[in-house]
Wavefront OBJ file of the C-alpha trace (Angstrom):
o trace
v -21.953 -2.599 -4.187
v -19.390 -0.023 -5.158
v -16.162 0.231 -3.440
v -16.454 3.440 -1.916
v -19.127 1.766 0.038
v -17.909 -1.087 0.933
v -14.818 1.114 1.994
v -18.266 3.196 4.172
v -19.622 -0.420 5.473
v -16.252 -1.212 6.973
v -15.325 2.052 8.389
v -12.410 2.819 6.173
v -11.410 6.229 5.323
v -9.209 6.631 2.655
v -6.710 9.273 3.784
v -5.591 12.179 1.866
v -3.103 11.565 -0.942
v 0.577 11.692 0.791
v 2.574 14.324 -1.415
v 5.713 13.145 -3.227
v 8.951 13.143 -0.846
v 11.046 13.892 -4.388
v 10.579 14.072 -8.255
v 7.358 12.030 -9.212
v 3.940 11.476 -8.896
v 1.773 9.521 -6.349
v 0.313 7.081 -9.459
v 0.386 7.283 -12.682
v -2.125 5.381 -15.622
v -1.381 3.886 -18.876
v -3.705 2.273 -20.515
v -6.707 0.348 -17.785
v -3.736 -0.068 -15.677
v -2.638 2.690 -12.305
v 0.811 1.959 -11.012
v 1.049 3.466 -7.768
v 4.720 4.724 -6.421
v 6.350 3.142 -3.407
v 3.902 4.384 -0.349
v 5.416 4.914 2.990
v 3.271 4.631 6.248
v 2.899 8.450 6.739
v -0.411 9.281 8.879
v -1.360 13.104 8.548
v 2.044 14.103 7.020
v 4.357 12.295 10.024
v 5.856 8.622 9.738
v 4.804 6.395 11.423
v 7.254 4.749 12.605
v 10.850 4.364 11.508
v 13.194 1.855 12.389
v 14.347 -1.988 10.930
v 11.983 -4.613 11.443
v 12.747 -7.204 13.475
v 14.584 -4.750 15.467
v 13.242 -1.260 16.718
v 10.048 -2.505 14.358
v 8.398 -5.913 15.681
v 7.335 -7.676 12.731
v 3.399 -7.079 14.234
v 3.440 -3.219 14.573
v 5.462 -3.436 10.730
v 2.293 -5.237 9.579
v -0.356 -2.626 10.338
v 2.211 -0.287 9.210
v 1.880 -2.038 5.323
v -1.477 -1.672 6.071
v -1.205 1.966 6.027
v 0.553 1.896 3.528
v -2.323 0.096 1.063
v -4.490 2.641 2.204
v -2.038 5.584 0.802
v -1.597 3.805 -2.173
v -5.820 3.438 -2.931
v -5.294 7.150 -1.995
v -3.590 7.728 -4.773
v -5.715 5.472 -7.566
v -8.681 7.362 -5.892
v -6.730 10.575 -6.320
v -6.032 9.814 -10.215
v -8.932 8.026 -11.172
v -11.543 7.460 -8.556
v -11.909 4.138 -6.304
v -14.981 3.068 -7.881
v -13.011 2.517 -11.163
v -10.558 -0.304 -10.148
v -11.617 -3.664 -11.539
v -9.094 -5.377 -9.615
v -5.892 -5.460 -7.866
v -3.106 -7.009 -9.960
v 0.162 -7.009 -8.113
v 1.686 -5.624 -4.827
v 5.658 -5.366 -3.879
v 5.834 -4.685 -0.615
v 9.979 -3.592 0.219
v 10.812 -4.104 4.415
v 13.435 -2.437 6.001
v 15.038 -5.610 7.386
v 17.373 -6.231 10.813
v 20.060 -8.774 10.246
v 18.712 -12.176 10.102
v 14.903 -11.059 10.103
v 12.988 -13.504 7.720
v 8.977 -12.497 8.173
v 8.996 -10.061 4.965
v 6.127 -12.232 3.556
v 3.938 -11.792 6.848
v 4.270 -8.477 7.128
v 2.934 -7.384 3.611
v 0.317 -9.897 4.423
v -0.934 -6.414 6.189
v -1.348 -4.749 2.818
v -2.826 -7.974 1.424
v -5.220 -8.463 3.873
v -6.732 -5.022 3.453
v -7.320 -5.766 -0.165
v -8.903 -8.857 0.491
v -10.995 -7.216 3.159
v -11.685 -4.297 0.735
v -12.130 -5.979 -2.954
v -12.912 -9.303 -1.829
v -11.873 -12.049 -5.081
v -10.911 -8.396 -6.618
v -8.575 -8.093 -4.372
v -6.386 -11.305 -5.023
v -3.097 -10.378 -6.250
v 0.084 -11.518 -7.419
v 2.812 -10.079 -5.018
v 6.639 -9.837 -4.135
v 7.490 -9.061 -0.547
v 11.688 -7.741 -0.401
v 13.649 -7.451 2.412
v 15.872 -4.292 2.123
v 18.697 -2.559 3.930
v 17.060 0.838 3.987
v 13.717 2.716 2.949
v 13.605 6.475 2.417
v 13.072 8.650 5.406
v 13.557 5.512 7.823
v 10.527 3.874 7.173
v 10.263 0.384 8.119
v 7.867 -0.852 5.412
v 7.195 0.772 1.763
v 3.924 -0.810 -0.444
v 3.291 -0.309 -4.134
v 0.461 -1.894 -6.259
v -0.951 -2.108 -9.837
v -4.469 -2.093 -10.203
v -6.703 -2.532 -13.677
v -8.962 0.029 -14.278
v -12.411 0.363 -16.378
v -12.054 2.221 -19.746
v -14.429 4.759 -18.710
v -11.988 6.133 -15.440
l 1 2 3 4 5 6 7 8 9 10 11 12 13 14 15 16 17 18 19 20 21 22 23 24 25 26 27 28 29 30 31 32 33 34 35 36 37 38 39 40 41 42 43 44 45 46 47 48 49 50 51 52 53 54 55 56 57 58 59 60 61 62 63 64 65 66 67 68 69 70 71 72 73 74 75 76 77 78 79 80 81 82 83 84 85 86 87 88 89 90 91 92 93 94 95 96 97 98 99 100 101 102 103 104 105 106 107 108 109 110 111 112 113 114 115 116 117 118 119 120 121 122 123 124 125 126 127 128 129 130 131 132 133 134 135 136 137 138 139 140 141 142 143 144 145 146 147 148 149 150 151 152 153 154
């Protein structure tokens, strides 16, 4: 099964590709690998949400908002080279917009993480860094950027 239909089968729509908020491109390919830049959760050109989690963010409503933002970044890989093409994920960072003491970082990229898993299945297993941060651009509460590997032929 391809991934575009798997992406079908679990009623996923890819959104469009968010454009770039400054000076550089949504993803980018060397080689079989497409780094992706830092996505925010922007639905149809708006935030999301903005806000520190574990304080105007609950960690929950941060989680689904990494989701998001795994969906802009296979937005962008499908943008650059197609979604069929990925052979597998190979790393996410996910960066949180932290309150003081908040600790959860790890379960709210678990949102981007899960998607992947629910997506690529054993393609989807990735190595991963989740950072809590003082600030994100534009507010955001959550930003999500991933490496995938790519077949030759993309």
């Amino acid at each position: 099964m391809s991934w575009s239909a798997r992406l079908i089968e679990l009623d996923i729509d890819l959104p469009t590709v968010v454009p770039p908020v400054a000076a550089y491109v949504p993803a980018t390919r060397s080689g079989n690998m497409v780094y992706t830049s830092g996505q925010l959760p922007i639905i149809d050109g708006s935030l999301a949400a903005a806000g520190k989690v574990g304080g105007e963010v609950s960690a929950d409503e941060a989680k689904g908002h990494a989701r998001t933002c795994a969906l802009n970044a296979l937005a962008a890989v499908h943008g650059l080279v197609g979604i069929d093409s990925i052979v597998r994920v190979v790393k996410v960072v996910g960066f949180v917009a932290s309150a003081e003491g908040f600790t959860g970082q790890p379960g709210v990229v678990n949102g981007a993480s899960e998607l992947l898993g629910e997506v690529f299945g054993d393609a989807g297993q990735h190595a991963r860094s989740a950072v809590g941060v003082a600030e994100l651009p534009l507010g955001a509460p959550v930003e999500v950027e991933m490496i995938v590997e790519v077949g030759e032929s993309a």
